[in-house]
Structures are given as C-alpha cells and as structure tokens.
N, C-alpha and C positions, 0 to 999 in steps of 0.2 A: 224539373229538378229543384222546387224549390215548394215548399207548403203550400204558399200563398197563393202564386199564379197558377198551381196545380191544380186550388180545390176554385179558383174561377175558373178556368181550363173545364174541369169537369159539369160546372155550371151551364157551361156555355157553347160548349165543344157538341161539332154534328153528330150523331152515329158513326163509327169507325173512324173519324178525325184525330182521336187526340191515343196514342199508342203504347204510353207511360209515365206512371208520374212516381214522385220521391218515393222511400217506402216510409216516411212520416204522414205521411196522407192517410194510414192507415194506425195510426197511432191513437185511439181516442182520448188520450190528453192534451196532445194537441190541435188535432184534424175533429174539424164538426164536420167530415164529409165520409167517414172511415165505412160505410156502408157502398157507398159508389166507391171509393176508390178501390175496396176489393175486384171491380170487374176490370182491375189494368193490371199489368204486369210492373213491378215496384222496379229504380233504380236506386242508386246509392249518390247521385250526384256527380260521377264520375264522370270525369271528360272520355276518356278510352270507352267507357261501355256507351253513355250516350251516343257518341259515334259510331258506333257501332251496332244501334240501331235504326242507321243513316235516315233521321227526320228531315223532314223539310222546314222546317221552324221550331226551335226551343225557347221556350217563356223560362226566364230565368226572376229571379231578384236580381235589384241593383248592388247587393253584396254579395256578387256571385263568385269574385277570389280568382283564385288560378283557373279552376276549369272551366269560368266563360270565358277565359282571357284565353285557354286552350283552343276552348270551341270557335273563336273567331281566329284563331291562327290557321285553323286546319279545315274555315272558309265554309261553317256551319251558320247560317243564320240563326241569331239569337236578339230575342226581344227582351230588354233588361227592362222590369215595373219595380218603382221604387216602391217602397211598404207604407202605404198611408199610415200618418199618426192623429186623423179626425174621421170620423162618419163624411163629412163632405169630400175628402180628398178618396175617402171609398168609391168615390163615383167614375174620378180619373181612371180607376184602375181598371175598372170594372171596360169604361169604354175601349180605353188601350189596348187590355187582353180581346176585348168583341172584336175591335178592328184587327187584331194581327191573326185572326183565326177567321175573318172572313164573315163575323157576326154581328154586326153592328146592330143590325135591326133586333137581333135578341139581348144585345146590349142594352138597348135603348128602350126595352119592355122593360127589364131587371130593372133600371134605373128607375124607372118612372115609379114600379111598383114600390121599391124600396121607399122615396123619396113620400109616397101616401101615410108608407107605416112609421117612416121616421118622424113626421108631423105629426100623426095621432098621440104617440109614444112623449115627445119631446116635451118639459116642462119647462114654465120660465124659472128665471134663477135672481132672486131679490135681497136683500139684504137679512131677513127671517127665514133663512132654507136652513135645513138641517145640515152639518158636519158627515166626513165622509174620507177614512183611509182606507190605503191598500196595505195590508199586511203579509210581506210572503218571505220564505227563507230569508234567512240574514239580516232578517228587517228592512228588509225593502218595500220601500212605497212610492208609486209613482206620483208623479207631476203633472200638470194640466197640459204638457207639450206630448201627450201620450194618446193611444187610441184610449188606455183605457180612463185617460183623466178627463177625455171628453165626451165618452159616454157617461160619467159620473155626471160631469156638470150638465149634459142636457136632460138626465134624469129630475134634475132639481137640486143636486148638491153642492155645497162647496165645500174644496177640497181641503183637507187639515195640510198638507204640503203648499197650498197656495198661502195660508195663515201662519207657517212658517217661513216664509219668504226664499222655499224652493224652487229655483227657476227649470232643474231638469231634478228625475227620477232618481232615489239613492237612499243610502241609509237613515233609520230615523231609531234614533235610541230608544228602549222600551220604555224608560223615563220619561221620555217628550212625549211619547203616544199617549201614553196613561199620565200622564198632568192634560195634556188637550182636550181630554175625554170627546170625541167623536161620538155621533149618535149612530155613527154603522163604521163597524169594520167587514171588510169586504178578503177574503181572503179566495187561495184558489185552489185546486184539486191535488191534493198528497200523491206523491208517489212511493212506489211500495218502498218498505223499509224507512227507515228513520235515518235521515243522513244530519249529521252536527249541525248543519244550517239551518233545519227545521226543527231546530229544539227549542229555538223561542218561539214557534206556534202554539206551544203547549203552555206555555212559562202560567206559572200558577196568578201572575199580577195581571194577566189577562181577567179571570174570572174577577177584578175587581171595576170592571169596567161596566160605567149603567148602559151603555150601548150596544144594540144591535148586533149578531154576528151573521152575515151574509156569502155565503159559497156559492161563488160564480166560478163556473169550467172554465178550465184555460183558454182551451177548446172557442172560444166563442169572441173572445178578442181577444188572442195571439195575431187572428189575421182581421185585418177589416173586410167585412164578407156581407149579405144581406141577412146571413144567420147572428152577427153580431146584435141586431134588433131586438133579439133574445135576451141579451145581457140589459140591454138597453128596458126592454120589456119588466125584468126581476127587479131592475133599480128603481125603477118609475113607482113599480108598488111597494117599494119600501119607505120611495119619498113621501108618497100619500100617505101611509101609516103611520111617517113620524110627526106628520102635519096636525 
C-alpha cells in the first residue's frame, strides 16, 4: 500500500507471496516497476479493503496516516520502512523489506550488486565540479537532504541550493536560478495538461540560460530503488561532459 515498499516487494517477493500492491505502482510517472506491477491486483490504500484481503504482512511507508494506524487496530501485521533520502540508507530498506518477507539472502544479493554499480557510477566531488539544479513546478529545487540531492552530488555535482545556503528543499525564485547560472538544470516528467504550477517550466528566461537542460523520470528517484542507478547512471555522463 505504499509505492516504495511495493515496487521492493515486487523486487523481492517469492512466486505467489506478495498478493497486492497500490495502484500507483502502475503509474509510469511514478513507478519504475509498472510492467511487474501489472501482474498484481492494485489497492487504493485503504484499510477496509486491505483487510479485506486478509494478508499476513503489509509493508507499509512510515507515513502511513490513518490506515496503518487502522491496520494495527484491527491486529493486521504491518512493517512501516521509512523512505530513504541517500543511495546508502537505500540499502536499509532494501534489507528490512528482505527480512519481513522471508528474503534476506535475496536481499543480500541486491545489495551487494547495487553497491558494485554504485561504485563504478559514483564520482568524486571537488571544489572544480560543475553546478547543478532541480527545476520542477512552482519552482521547486531540492536540497542535499534529499534522494535526489544525493544522487546529484555523487554524480560529481554541486548543488546550486547548497551555494544558496538551503538547508532543506523549497522554493527558488527564477531570479536566483538564472543569476546562478547552473551548468545543468535537471527537471522531471510533465504531466498531461498544463497546470499554473508548471508555467515556469516554460518561462521564456529559461532559454537564457548557457546550461545544460537534463530530463530525469520521476520515476527513478521518487523512490530509492536499485533502478535509481539509472538516474545516477544519466548524471554521471552529464558530469563527464561538463568536465
């Protein structure tokens, strides 16, 4: 019932083990897993239907709200995994969900493999790296306390939010962006229609910028996952190219 632990679930999960996951799993703006998650039956997150498909263990998020708080009223076993915000704390999660489903040892293979491609991938980060925002509706840019600010910096970048002295993720006026001039803006997947938040995607003082413009899927760190390496993968060769 929840993205994250769903599409490790699916990762990880035996044959016939795992019986239903969100129907965001199936979302491909958000879910990198929407090909497997077709072969489950979707819920809505609902405490009444989840129980109602009397599991033996529900992998929740630690922001699970009312219906995990439902689900342990009415004496449903639930495993709450907080949402890593580094490639390292991906690793916690990954074991947590292995062990409450019984699969440590295939936990313990993911990890390792992730951990080879994270080292090939991962660049140092020196005082000559190239600049590096997040640009997404409403002008939001993230922070280094994020998955996705730490994918950036182990790519090789540092972050124009860290050289504005933002301590967490939040607004950054189009002003500031375009005086910073960043050698990559990094934005993420539109969705259909144009809603008033995404109208400074377009903003014409964009096209004044000498940097980079780079479309990473949401898809790919919304969750920290071993698919995130992906995102990790795109950024690493943008860093080489501005090098």
């Amino acid at each position: 019932m929840n993205l994250c632990t769903d599409q490790l679930a699916m990762a990880l999960a035996a044959p016939g083990q795992l019986i239903s996951v969100s129907y965001i799993a199936r979302d491909p703006r958000a879910s990198a897993m929407v090909e497997e998650a077709l072969r489950y039956p979707v819920n809505r997150g609902r405490a009444e239907e989840v129980y109602l498909l009397h599991p033996d263990l529900v992998l929740a998020g630690s922001f699970g709200g009312p219906a995990v708080a439902m689900l342990h009223r009415l004496g449903v076993p639930v495993v709450e995994v907080a949402p890593p915000t580094s490639l390292d704390e991906a690793r916690k999660a990954i074991a947590q969900v292995g062990a409450a489903l019984g699969r440590s040892e295939e936990a313990a293979a993911m990890i390792a493999a992730f951990d080879r491609e994270l080292a090939e991938l991962s660049r140092p980060v020196g005082p000559d790296v190239p600049t590096a925002a997040t640009w997404g509706p409403n002008g939001y840019s993230v922070a280094g306390d994020t998955l996705a600010g730490d994918i950036m910096r182990r790519a090789g970048f540092s972050l124009v939010t860290d050289r504005l002295g933002m301590d967490t993720s939040g607004y950054v006026p189009l002003e500031v962006l375009v005086m910073a001039q960043p050698d990559l803006i990094v934005t993420g997947t539109p969705y259909p229609g144009n809603s008033r938040a995404e109208e400074v995607l377009d903003h014409p003082a964009l096209d004044r910028l000498d940097g980079r413009v780079l479309r990473v899927p949401d898809a790919l760190w919304t969750c920290a996952l071993p698919r995130s390496l992906e995102a990790l993968a795109m950024l690493s060769a943008e860093a080489e190219a501005l090098r």
